[in-house]
C-alpha positions as CSV (number, residue, x, y, z in Angstrom):
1,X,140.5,-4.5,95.1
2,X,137.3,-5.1,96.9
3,X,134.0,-2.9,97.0
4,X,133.9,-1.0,100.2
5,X,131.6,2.0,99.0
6,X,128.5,1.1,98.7
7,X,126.8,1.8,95.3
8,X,123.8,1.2,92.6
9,X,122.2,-2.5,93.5
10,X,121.6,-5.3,90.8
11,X,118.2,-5.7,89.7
12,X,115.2,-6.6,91.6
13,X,116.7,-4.7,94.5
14,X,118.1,-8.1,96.2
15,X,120.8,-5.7,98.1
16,X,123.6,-7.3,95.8
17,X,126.4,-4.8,94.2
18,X,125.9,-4.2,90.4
19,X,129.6,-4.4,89.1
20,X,128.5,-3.2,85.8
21,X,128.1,0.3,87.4
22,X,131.0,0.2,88.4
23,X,133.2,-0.9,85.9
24,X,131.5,1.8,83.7
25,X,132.1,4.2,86.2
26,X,135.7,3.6,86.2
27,X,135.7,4.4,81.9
28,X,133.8,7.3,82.6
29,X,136.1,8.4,85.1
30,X,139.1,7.5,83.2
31,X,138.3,8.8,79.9
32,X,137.0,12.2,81.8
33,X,140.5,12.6,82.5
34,X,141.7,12.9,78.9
35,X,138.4,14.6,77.4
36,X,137.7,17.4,80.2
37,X,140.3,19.5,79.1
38,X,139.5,19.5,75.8
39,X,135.9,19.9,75.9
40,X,136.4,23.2,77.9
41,X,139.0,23.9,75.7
42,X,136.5,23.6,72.8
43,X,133.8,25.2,74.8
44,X,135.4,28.4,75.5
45,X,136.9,29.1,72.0
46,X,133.5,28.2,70.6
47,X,132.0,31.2,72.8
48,X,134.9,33.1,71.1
49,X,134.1,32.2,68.1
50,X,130.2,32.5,68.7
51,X,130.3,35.6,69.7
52,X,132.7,37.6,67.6
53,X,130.4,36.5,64.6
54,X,127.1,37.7,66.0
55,X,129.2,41.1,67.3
56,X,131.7,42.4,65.0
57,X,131.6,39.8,62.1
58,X,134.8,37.3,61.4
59,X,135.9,39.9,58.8
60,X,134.7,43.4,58.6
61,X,131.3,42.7,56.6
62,X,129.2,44.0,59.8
63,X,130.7,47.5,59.8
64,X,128.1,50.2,58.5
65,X,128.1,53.0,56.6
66,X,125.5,55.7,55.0
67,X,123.2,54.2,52.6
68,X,124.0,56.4,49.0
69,X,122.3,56.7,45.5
70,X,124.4,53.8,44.1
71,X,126.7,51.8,44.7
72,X,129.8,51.8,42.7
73,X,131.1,48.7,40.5
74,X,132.7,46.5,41.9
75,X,136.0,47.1,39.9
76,X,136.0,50.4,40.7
77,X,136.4,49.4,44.5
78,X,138.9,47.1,43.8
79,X,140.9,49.5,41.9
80,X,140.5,51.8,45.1
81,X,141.3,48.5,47.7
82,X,144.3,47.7,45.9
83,X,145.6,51.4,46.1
84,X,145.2,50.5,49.8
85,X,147.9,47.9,49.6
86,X,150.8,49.0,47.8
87,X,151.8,46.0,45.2
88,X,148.7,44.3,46.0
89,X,146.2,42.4,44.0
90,X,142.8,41.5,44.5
91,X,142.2,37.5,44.8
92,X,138.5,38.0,47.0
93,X,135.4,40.3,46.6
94,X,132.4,40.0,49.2
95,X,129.6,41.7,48.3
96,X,127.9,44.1,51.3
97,X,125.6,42.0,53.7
98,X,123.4,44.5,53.1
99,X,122.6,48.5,52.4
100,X,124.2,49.9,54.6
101,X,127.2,47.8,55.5
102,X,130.4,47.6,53.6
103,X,132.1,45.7,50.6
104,X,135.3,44.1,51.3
105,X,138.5,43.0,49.5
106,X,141.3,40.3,50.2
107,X,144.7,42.0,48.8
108,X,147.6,39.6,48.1
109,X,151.3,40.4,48.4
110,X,153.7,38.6,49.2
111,X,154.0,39.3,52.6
112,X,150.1,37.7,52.9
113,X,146.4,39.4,52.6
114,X,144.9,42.3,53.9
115,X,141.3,42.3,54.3
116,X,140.2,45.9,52.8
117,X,136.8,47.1,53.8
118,X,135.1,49.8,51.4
119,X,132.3,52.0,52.0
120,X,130.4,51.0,48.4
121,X,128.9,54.1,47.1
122,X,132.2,56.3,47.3
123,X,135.1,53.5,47.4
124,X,136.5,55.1,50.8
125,X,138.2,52.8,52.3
126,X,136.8,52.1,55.9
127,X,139.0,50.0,57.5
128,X,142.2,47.4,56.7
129,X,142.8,44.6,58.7
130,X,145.1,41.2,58.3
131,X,142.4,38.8,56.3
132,X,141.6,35.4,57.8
133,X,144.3,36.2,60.8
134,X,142.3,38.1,64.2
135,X,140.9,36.7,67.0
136,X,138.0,35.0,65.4
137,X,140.5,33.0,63.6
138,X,143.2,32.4,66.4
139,X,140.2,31.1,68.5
140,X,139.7,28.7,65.6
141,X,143.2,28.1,64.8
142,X,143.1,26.6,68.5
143,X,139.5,24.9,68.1
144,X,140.8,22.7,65.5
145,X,144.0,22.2,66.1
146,X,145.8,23.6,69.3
147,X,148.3,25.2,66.8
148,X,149.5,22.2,66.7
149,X,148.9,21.1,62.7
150,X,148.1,17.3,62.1
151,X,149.1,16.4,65.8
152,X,146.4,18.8,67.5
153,X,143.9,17.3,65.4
154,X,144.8,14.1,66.3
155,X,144.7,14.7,69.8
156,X,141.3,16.5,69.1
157,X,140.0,14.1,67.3
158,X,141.0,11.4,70.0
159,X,139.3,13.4,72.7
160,X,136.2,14.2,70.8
161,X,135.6,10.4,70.0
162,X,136.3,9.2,73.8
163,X,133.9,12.2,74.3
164,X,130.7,9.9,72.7
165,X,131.9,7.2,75.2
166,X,131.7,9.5,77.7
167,X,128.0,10.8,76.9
168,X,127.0,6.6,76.9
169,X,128.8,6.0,80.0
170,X,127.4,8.6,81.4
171,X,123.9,8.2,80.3
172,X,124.5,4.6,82.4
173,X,125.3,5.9,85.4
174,X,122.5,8.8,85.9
175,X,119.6,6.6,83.9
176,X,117.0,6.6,86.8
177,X,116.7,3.0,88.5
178,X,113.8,2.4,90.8
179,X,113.8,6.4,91.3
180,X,112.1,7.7,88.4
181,X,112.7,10.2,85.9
182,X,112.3,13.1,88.0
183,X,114.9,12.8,89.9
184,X,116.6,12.0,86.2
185,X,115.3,15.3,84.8
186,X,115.0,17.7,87.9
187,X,118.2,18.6,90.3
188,X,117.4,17.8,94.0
189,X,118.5,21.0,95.3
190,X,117.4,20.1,98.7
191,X,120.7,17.8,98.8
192,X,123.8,18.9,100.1
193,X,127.4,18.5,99.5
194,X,128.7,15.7,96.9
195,X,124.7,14.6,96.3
196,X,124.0,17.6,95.5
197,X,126.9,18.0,92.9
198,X,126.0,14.6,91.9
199,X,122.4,15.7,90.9
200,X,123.3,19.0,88.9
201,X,126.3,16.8,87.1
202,X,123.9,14.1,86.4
203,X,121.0,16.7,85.4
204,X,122.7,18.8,82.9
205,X,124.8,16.1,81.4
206,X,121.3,14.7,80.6
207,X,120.0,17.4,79.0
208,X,122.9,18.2,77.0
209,X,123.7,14.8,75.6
210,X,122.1,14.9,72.6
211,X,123.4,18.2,71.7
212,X,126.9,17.3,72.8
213,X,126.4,14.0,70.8
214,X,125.7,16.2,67.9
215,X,128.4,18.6,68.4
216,X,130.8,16.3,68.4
217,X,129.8,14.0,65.0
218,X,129.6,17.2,63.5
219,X,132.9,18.3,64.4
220,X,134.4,14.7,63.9
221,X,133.4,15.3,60.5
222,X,136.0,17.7,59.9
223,X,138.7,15.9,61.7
224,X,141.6,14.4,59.5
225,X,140.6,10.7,60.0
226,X,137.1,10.1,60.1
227,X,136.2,13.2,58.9
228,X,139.2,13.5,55.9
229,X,139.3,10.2,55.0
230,X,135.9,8.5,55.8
231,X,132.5,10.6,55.9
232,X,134.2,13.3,53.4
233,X,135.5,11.2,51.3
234,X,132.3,9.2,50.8
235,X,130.4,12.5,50.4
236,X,132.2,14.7,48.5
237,X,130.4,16.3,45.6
238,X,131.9,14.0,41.9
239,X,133.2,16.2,39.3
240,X,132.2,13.1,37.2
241,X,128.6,14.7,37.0
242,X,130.5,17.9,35.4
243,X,130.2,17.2,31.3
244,X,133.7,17.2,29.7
245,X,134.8,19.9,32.0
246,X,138.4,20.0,32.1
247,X,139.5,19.7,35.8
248,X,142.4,21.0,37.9
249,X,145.2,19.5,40.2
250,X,143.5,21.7,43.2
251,X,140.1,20.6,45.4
252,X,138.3,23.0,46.1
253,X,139.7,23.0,49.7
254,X,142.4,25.6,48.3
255,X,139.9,28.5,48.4
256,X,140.3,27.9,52.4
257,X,142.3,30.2,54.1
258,X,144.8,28.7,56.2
259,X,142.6,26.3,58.9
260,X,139.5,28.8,58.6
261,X,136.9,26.4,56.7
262,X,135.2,28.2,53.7
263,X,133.9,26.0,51.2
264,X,131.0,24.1,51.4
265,X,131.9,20.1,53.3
266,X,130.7,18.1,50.6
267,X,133.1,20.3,47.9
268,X,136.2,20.7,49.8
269,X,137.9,17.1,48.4
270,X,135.6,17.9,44.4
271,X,138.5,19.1,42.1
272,X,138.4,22.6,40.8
273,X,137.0,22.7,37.0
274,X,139.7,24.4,35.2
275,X,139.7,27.8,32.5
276,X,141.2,27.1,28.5
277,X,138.5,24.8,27.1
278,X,135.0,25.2,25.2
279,X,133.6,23.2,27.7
280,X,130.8,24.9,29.8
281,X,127.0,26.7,29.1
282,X,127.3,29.9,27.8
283,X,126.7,32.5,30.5
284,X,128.5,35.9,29.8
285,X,128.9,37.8,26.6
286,X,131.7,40.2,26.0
287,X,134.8,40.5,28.3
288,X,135.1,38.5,31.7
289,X,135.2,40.9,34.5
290,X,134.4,41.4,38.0
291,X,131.6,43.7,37.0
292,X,130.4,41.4,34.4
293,X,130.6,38.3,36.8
294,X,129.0,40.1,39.7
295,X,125.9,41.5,37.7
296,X,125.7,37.8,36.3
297,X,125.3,36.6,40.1
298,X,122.6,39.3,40.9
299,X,121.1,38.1,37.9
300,X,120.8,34.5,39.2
301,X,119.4,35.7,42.1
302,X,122.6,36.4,44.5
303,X,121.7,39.2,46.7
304,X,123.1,40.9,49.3
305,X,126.4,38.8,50.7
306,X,127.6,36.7,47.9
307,X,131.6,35.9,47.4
308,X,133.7,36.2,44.6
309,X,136.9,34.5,43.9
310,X,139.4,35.5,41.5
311,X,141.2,33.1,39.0
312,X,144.9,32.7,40.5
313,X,146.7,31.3,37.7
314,X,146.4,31.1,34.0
315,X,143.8,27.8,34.3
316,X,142.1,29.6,37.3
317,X,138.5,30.2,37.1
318,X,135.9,32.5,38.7
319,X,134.1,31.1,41.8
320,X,130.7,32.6,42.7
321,X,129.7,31.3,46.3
322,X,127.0,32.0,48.7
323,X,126.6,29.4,51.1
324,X,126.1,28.9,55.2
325,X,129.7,27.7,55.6
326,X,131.0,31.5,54.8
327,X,128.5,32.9,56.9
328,X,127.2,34.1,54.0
329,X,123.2,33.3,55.4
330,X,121.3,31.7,57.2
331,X,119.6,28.9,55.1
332,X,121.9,26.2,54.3
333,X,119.3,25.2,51.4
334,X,120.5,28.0,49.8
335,X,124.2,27.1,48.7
336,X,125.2,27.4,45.6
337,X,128.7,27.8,43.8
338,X,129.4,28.2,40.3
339,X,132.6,28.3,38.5
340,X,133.1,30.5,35.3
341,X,135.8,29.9,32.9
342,X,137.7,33.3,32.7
343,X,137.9,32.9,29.1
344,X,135.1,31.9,27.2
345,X,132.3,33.0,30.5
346,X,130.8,29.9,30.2
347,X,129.5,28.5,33.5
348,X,131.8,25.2,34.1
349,X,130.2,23.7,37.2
350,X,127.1,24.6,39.4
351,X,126.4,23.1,42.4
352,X,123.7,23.6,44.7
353,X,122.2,22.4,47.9
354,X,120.1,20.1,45.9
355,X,123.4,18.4,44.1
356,X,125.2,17.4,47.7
357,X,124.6,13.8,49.4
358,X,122.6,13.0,51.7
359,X,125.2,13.4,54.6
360,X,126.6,16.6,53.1
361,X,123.2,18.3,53.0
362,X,123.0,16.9,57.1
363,X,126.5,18.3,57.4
364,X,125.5,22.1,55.8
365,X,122.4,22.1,58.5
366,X,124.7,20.6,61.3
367,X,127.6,23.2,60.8
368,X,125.3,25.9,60.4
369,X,123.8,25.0,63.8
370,X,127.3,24.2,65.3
371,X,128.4,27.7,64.5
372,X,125.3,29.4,65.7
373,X,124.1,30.8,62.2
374,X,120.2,29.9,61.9
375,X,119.0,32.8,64.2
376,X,119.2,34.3,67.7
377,X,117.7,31.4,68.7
378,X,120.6,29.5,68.0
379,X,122.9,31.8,69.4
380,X,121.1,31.5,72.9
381,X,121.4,28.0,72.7
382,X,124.7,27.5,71.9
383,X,125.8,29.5,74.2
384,X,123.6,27.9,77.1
385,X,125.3,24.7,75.8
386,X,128.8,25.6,75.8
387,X,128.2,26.8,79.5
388,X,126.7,23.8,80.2
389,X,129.7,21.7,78.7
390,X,132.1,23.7,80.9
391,X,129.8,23.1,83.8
392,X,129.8,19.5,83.6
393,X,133.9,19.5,83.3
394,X,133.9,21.7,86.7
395,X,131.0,19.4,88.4
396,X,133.1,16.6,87.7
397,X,136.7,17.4,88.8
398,X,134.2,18.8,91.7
399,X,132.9,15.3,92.1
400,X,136.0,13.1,92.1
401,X,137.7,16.5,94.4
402,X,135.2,15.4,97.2
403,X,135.0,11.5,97.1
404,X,138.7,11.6,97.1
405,X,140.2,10.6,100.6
406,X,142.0,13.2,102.5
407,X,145.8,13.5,102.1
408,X,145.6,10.5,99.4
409,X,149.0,9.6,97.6
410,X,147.1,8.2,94.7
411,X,144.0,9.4,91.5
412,X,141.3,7.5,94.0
413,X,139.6,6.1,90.6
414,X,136.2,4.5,91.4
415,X,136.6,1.0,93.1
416,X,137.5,-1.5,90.5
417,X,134.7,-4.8,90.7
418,X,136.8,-8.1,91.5
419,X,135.1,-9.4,88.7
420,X,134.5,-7.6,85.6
421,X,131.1,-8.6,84.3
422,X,130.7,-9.3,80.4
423,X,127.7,-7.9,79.4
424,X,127.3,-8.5,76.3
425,X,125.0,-5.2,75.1
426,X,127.8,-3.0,77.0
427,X,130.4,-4.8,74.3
428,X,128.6,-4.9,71.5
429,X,127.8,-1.1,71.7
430,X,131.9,-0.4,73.0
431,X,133.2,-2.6,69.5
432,X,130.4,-0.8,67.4
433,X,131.8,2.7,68.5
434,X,135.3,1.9,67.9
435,X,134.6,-0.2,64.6
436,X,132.5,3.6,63.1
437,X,134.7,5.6,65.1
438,X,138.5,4.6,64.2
439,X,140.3,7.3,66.6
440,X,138.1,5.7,69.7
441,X,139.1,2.1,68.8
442,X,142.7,2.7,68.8
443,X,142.7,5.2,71.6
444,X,141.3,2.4,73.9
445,X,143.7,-0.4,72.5
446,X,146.2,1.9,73.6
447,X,145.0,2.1,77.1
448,X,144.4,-1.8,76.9
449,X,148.3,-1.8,76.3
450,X,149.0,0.4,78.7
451,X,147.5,-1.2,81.4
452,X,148.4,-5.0,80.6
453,X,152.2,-3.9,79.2
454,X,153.3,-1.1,81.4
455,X,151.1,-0.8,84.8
456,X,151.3,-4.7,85.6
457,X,155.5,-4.3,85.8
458,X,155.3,-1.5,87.4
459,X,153.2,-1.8,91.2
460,X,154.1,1.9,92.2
461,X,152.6,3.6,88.9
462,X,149.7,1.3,89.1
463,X,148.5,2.3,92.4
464,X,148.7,5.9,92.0
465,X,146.8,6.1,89.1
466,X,144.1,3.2,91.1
């Protein structure tokens, strides 16, 4: 096909076609198609998700109640939160958020948990409500995976990773040439029609692309292969630095529930230390409780929301837990999880910001930040960027909507160059992405394939997707 709409000129403004623009143009365009629906699909539940934690909480923990005398121990509520759930036993505890807001229990039975809220100076019980399993956690069901298990993280995972070509591609097209940054930064709202949609897409994508950069490593970190099996793996906490601590067949990625992410990133692939040995630091004299572990946290210094988990199974140990991941605070420099073995008391493992790699620490920040949990501040800014995100979907399909001719049978793709120009920077950076980023490489072999193995036998398909 030859260039019949005009377009950006080759340098030194000798009036000559650059076909660089256009060919990136055409993998902007192309891999829009794929990401956009995604990225407002990732936008939107992320406002869900944003929002129901600043309102109501993901659990019950923001629900208040009348500050007493003093608050009751801790197994006296869960004596009174497992009389809530007939045959139920207690497997979580998490401690009030603060004065006046309530304690809260997760009840197992066999049919699943109940999340038991508990007013903590009298052990009413305030409210009951299925744990891990209300809106918060649909939104994030679909976030992560579409409810679609391993495949919905693929195709997540896919989209996300075509979604950094799409930030470089479009950082291309918009960087100002010959027109200044200005018009780079600042929408000309005295333009009308596509130019002016043209401005406000190039505008806000600008402003946004660092952030969406950063949104999307940090939630490629999670994703099931570079996240699973490259960054985490490298980064996870070794129990190898734990001193003749007898370890367990689970990571510490069982204390999730279902695809809600609990545990710290750098712990989640660290196996859990395991109860039955002499192995430890003495911590807690006498009989291992709930009461006894939970005035042994405030001792440490645990205040206000801390987490307690129960040991499950004869090996089982205590898990004490305050970190950013749990929504637990603010400050992701203040993790820390320690395991107590439910025998002896003796503290097995305890990990702390200060213990995680370099990329975990990043990771405990970047979630934190991702999820809107450093202050109001972050809330407003999240939420301007998840408006902006679906913004630049709706600018876009508004873009390609008006340069599209009238009554065409066909996708109207940008003009394809008649010779592709091999720019060697544009290359390099294209096999650098797809060498760090495994799900990009393969996802644009596959449309290499497509196009040389399908499209070239079949004229008809080709031109409607030209």
């Amino acid at each position: 096909m030859s260039i019949q709409t005009p377009g950006p000129q080759a340098g030194g403004g000798n009036g000559r076609i650059n076909p660089l623009y256009f060919a990136v143009w055409r993998w902007h365009f192309y891999a829009g198609l794929y990401v956009i629906p995604f990225l407002c699909m990732l936008a939107v539940t992320g406002l869900v998700m944003l929002w129901i934690s600043y309102g109501a909480g993901i659990g019950a923990e923001r629900m208040t109640v009348p500050v007493g005398a003093t608050p009751l121990a801790p197994s006296v509520l869960q004596e009174a939160a497992e009389a809530a759930v007939p045959g139920g036993r207690a497997v979580q505890y998490v401690a009030p958020l603060a004065s006046d807001k309530v304690a809260a229990f997760a009840v197992a039975t066999d049919a699943g948990k109940t999340g038991v809220a508990l007013d903590p100076y009298t052990g009413a019980v305030v409210h009951s409500f299925p744990w891990r399993a209300g809106w918060y956690d649909l939104a994030n069901d679909i976030h992560g995976s579409l409810l679609l298990g391993t495949l919905g993280d693929r195709l997540i995972e896919a989209a996300a990773s075509l979604g950094l070509l799409l930030v470089a591609t479009g950082l291309y097209l918009h960087w100002p040439r010959g027109t200044g940054w200005r018009a780079a930064l600042v929408p000309s709202v005295a333009r009308r029609g596509r130019a002016l949609w043209k401005s406000l897409h190039g505008v806000v994508g600008l402003w946004v692309s660092v952030l969406l950069v950063l949104f999307l490593i940090s939630g490629l970190s999670w994703a099931g292969i570079w996240g699973e099996k490259f960054v985490q793996a490298w980064s996870t906490f070794p129990a190898e630095k734990w001193d003749n601590v007898p370890l367990s067949d689970a990571t510490h990625a069982s204390m999730n529930h279902g695809a809600a992410k609990e545990v710290p990133w750098g712990l989640e692939q660290t196996p859990m230390p395991a109860s039955g040995s002499l192995a430890g630091q003495a911590a807690i004299a006498g009989p291992v409780t709930l009461d006894s572990v939970a005035a042994f946290a405030q001792a440490l210094g645990f205040d206000r929301r801390f987490q307690i988990n129960l040991p499950g199974s004869d090996s089982g140990v205590w898990t004490i837990s305050h970190d950013s991941m749990s929504n637990d605070g603010p400050d992701p420099a203040a993790d820390r999880t320690l395991h107590i073995d439910r025998y002896t008391g003796n503290v097995l493992a305890d990990v702390r910001y200060a213990d995680y790699s370099a990329y975990a620490k990043a990771m405990a920040w970047g979630i934190a930040f991702h999820e809107g949990d450093l202050g109001l501040w972050n809330l407003v800014l999240n939420t301007a960027f998840c408006l902006s995100v679906v913004f630049l979907a709706v600018s876009g399909l508004v873009l390609w909507w008006k340069r599209r001719p009238a009554g065409a049978s066909r996708l109207a793709a940008p003009p394809r160059p008649e010779v592709v120009p091999q720019a060697r920077g544009v290359l390099l950076i294209g096999l650098l992405l797809s060498m760090a980023f495994p799900m990009l490489g393969l996802t644009l072999l596959a449309v290499l394939a497509f196009d040389l193995l399908v499209l070239t036998g079949l004229p008809p398909l080709r031109r409607a997707l030209s």
